[in-house]
C-alpha positions, 0 to 999 in steps of 0.5 A: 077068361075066354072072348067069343067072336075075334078073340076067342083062340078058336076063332083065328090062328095063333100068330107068330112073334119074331124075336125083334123088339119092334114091329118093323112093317108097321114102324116103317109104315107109319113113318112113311104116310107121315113123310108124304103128309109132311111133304103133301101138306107142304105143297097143298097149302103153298097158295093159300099161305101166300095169298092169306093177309094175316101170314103172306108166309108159303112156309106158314102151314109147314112150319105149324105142320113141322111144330104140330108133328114135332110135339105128336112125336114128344107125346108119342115117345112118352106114350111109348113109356106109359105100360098098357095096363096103366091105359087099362085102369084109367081107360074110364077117366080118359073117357070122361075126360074127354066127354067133359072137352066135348060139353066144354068147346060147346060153351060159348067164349071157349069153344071156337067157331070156324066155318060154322061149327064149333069143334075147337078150343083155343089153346093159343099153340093150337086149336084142340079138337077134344073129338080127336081126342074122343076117338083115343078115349072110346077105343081104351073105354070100350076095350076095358068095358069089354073085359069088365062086362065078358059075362054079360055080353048077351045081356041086353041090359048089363052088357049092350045098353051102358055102352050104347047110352055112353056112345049116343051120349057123346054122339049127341054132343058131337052133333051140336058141334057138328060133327057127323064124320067124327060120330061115325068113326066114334060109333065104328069103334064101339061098335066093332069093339063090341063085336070082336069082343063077342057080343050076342050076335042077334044083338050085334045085328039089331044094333046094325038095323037101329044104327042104319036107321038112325043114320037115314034119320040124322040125315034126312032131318038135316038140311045140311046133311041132305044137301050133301048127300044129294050133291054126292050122288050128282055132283056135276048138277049144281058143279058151283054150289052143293057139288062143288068141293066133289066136282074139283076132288074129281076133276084132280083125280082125272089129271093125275092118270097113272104117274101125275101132274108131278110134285107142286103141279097141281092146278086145283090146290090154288084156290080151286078145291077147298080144304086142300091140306085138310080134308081133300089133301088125297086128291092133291096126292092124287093130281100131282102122284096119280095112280101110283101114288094113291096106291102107295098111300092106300098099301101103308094104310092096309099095312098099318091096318093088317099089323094092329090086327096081327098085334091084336091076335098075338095078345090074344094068345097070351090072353092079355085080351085088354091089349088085343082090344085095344089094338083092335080098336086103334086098327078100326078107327084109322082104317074106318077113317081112311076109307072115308076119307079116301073114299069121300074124295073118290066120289064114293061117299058123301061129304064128312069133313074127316080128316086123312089120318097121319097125313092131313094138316092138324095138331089135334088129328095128328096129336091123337094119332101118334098117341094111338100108335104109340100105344098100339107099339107099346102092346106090340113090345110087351106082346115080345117081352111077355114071348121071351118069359119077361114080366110087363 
């Protein structure tokens, strides 16, 4: 079987394999945005323990945050195990699994509603987010329906519009949630899983246009949505309300020039920027590490990037194309979200409500992204196995 786009063996050049048992860059860089996380989370969270009446507990965020990323390890180490062509035959299972989740935390009595939206189901150890879980299913869906449809990839009708009906279908559900940033990601992932596995460019690029389009529509249909576009673009008009998670993420990044107030020093992590150990947890890197310290951050995410992408382009060579897509996707879903998030905390793009991969405080993010490495490490050992004349 030959792929046209990313991975056709024409199209990129063949990638060495080291003669190791583990990608070592990616290892340590994942292990490092998890250390900072750990420690950030720590220090963002600190003043809304301690001043929350149900805990008055500073530790109360590390030690859930500690728990969460203790059984995310667990769960990674036994995802570590499972062969990749076990993920390949159940990849349509996990998506419905997972669509199932999404119609589930919309019933009301299970789903829960925190500041709104209703995105989690209570398990009493954690509040499961099946949206995390989503982005997981749709990067093994659309590998395995990319290999199962490669014929028919300049098909309109048999190659492009089942997988669009699935991805509308979940964006749908997502969005009575709602949750907006999580169907970007989502759609990201299909749609750049589509590309690399070489579908019909005129197709690909209609399917741009209809996408953008249907984004300005989302968003200008949206009261909610609007506001916080409008807000983006000016902040510092209505600093108080529409602007005023943006204004303080800015005002963090302005004092924390090139080195940092210093680790702890903060001043907007206490109760001045909401969501600081969640969603705006950059902006506290930033204040308290400054320029440095957002470099750092921004190189272990290019690196994680960069190596999914090398993995990928050694599978491909072996012709194991399920395992190249895979990793593909798992390289286009952290990176499309780190952007966003960094780059919503920067000012660059409006509000989403994403999460910082591997850092942000949150058991299903955190859950779902060391399942997603884990895989992406087992493709990468089988890749080595299969170069030194083993069978996987």
């Amino acid at each position: 079987m030959k792929f046209a786009g990313l991975l056709s063996r024409e199209a990129a050049p063949r990638a060495s394999v080291p003669l190791t048992d583990h990608d070592d860059a990616l290892i340590w860089a994942v292990a490092l945005l998890l250390s900072i996380g750990f420690v950030m989370v720590y220090s963002a969270s600190i003043a809304y323990a301690e001043a929350d009446p149900d805990t008055h507990n500073r530790h109360f965020y590390l030690i859930r945050h500690g728990v969460y990323l203790t059984i995310s390890l667990i769960v990674g180490w036994v995802v570590y195990h499972i062969p990749s062509r076990v993920w390949q035959e159940k990849a349509p299972y996990l998506f419905v699994g997972a669509f199932v989740l999404l119609i589930l935390v919309l019933v009301p009595g299970i789903g829960k509603v925190v500041n709104g939206s209703r995105r989690w189901i209570n398990l009493v150890v954690l509040n499961l987010q099946p949206s995390e879980l989503m982005k997981l299913a749709v990067v093994m869906y659309a590998a395995n329906y990319t290999v199962r449809k490669a014929e028919w990839m300049h098909s309109v009708r048999k190659g492009f519009m089942p997988m669009a009906i699935a991805v509308i279908a979940t964006g749908a559900l997502l969005l009575l949630e709602p949750d907006f940033g999580a169907f970007t990601v989502i759609a990201s992932i299909a749609m750049g899983t589509l590309f690399l596995g070489g579908i019909n460019g005129r197709i690909f690029a209609a399917l741009l246009v209809v996408s953008l389009g249907a984004f300005v529509v989302l968003i200008i249909s949206s009261p909610y949505r609007l506001q916080r576009v409008t807000g983006f673009m000016d902040p510092w008009q209505d600093p108080y309300g529409k602007g005023y998670q943006l204004s303080h993420s800015l005002i963090a990044f302005g004092r924390g020039e090139w080195l940092g107030v210093g680790l702890g020093g903060s001043v907007e992590k206490l109760f001045y920027l909401p969501e600081a150990h969640t969603d705006f947890l950059m902006a506290v890197i930033a204040e308290e590490c400054g320029f440095i310290g957002i470099a750092v951050v921004i190189a272990l995410f290019a690196t994680v990037v960069r190596r999914a992408f090398v993995i990928a382009a050694q599978a491909r060579d072996q012709e194991r194309y399920f395992q190249a897509l895979v990793a593909q996707g798992m390289g286009i879903w952290l990176g499309v979200q780190s952007f966003i998030n960094i780059g919503v905390n920067m000012g660059l793009l409006p509000t989403k409500g994403l999460t910082l991969p591997l850092l942000s405080y949150g058991g299903s993010a955190l859950l779902a992204n060391c399942s997603a490495l884990a895989i992406l490490l087992r493709i990468d050992w089988e890749n080595r196995q299969t170069l030194r004349g083993y069978k996987v």
